[in-house]
Wavefront OBJ file of the C-alpha trace (Angstrom):
o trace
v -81.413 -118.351 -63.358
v -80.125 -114.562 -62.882
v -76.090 -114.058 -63.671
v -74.214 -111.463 -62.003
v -71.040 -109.583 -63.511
v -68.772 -109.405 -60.471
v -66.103 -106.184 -61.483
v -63.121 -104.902 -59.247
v -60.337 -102.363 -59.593
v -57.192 -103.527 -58.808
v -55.368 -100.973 -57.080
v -53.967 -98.668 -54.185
v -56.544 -96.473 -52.664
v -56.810 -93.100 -53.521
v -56.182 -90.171 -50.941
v -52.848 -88.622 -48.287
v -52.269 -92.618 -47.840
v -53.101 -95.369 -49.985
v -52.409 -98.186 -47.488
v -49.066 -100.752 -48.316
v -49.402 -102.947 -50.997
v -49.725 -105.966 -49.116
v -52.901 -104.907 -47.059
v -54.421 -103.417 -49.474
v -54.276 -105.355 -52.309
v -52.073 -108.617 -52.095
v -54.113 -109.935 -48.670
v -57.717 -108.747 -49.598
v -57.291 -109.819 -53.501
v -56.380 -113.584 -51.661
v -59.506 -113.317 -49.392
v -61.935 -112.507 -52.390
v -60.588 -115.256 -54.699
v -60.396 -117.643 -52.279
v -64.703 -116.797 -51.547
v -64.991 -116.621 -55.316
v -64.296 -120.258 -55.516
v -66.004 -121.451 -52.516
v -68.740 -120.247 -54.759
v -67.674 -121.553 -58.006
v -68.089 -118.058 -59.188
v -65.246 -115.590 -61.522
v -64.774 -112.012 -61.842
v -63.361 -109.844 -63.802
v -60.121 -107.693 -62.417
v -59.997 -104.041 -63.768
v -55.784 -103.807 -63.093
v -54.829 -100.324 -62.924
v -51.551 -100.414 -65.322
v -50.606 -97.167 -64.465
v -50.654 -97.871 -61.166
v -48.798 -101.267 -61.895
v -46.173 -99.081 -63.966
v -45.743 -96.669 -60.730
v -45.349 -99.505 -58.526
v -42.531 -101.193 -60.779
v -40.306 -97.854 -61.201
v -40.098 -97.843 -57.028
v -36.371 -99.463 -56.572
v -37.638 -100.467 -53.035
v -41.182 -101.945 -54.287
v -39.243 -104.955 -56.974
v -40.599 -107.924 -54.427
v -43.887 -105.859 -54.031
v -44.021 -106.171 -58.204
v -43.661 -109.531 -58.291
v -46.133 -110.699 -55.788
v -48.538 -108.754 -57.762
v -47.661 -110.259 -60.646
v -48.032 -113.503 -58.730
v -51.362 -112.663 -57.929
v -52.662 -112.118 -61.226
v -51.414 -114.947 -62.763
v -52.779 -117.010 -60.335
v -56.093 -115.202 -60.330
v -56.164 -115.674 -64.288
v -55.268 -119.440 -63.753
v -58.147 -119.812 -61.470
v -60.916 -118.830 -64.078
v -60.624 -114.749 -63.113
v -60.799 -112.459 -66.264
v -57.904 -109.466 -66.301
v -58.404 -106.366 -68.166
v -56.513 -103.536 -68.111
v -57.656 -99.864 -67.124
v -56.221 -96.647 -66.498
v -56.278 -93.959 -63.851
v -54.457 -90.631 -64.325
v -53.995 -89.555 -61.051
v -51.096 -92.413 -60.471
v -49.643 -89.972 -62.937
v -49.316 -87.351 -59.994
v -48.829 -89.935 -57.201
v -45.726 -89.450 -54.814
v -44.158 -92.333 -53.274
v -44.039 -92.467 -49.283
v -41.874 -95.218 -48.772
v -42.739 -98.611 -47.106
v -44.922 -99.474 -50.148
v -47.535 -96.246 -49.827
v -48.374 -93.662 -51.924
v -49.678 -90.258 -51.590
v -52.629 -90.081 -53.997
v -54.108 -86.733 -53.181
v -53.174 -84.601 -56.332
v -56.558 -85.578 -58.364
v -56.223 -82.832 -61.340
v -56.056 -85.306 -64.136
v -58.840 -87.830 -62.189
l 1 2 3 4 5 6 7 8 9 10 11 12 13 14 15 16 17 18 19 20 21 22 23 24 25 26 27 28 29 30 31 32 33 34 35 36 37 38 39 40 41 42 43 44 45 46 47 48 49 50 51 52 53 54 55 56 57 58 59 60 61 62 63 64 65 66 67 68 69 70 71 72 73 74 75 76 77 78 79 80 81 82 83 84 85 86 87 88 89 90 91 92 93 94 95 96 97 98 99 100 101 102 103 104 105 106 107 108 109
């Protein structure tokens, strides 16, 4: 029997628009849990905290926050491990409003 370390990033994409929270990380994240226990299988989340913190200083993005929260609790409760890691570009990253970001600037990637 072969084992297989299943990583992800949790985050926004990177580039002129990172696609809303919701589509890009609340509804996929949902899809690949809910495969990941079809299989009986667990993975370990890399969670962006600086992209978290970003997120959470947007007045507009507080419900966005939680359900992200939300998610990883429930993706720890279902077996998932959750580490943190860091990306300095979310540093430089400009808010667009309806939960996008402009993640262009890379000069401290």
């Amino acid at each position: 029997m072969k084992n297989i370390l299943l990583t992800f990033d949790y985050e926004l994409f990177l580039g002129a628009r990172s696609g809303t929270i919701e589509k890009c990380l609340i509804q996929p994240t949902d899809h690949l849990d809910s495969i990941l226990q079809k299989h009986g299988a667990t993975a370990v989340m890399f969670v962006d905290t600086t992209c978290l913190n970003r997120i959470k200083q947007q007045p507009g993005l507080h419900d966005q926050y939680e359900k992200i929260k939300k998610q990883l609790l429930r993706l720890h409760e279902n077996g998932h491990y959750i580490y943190p890691h860091i990306h300095p570009h979310w540093l430089d990253a400009k808010y667009l409003g309806n939960g996008e970001f402009d993640l262009s600037d890379l000069s401290k990637y």
